[in-house]
Structures are given as structure tokens and as C-alpha cells.
C-alpha positions, 0 to 999 in steps of 0.5 A: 106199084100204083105206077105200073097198075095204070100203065099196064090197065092203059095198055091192055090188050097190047103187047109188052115186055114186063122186067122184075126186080129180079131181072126175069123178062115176060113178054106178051099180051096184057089181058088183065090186070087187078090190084095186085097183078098183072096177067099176060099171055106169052108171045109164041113164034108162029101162031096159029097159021104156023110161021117162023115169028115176027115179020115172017109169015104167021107171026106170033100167037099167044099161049095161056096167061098168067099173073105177075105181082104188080110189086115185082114189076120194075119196067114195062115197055110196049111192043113197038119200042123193041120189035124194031 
């Protein structure tokens, strides 16, 4: 658990995917985390301008966040490692 609390309060404000034990995929921003859970505001295709999502015109936008438990976390991997 302490693992993934320092990778996520290293990459805050970034986007990532987050994986669960239970194989249940987040992605989003991180825009907090505490010592139990991290929250992130999901990535919606679009965004404010409008668009058609990643690498189209207007790009991605963020919906409201909300927590995950640090110890239901068994991977997080940034943005630009599964965008490409």
C-alpha cells in the first residue's frame, strides 16, 4: 500500500491508469491522495471544446473525482505509456 501512496503522490495531477485486485480499470487525473486513498477525476472524451477524444480536436476532459482505496491498488501506470 505504501508503495502505490508515493507513486501516486509523485505523479499527481497526471493522468494514469489505476488497476484493482479485482481487475476493475480507472483512468483519469490524479488530483488527490491521502493515506488510505487515492481520487481521480475520470477521463471523458471530448472535453470542454467538444472533440472526438485523444488526438482528435478537443481532447479529453475530466468528470467529477473520486476515491479508490490505496489497498485495492495492484498497478498504476501513467498516461503516456498506453495512449500511444
Amino acid at each position: 500500500m505504501e508503495k502505490y501512496y508515493h507513486i501516486c503522490r509523485q505523479h499527481q495531477g497526471k493522468v494514469a491508469r489505476i488497476t484493482e485486485r479485482n481487475g476493475r480499470v480507472h483512468v483519469g487525473r490524479i488530483t488527490r491522495v491521502t493515506n488510505s486513498k487515492v481520487f481521480i477525476a475520470p477521463v471523458t472524451s471530448g472535453g470542454p471544446r467538444g472533440g472526438f477524444g485523444y488526438g482528435y480536436w478537443g481532447g479529453y476532459g475530466y468528470g467529477a473525482a473520486y476515491g479508490i482505496g490505496l489497498g485495492l491498488i495492484t498497478g498504476v501506470a501513467l498516461a503516456g505509456l498506453f495512449f500511444f
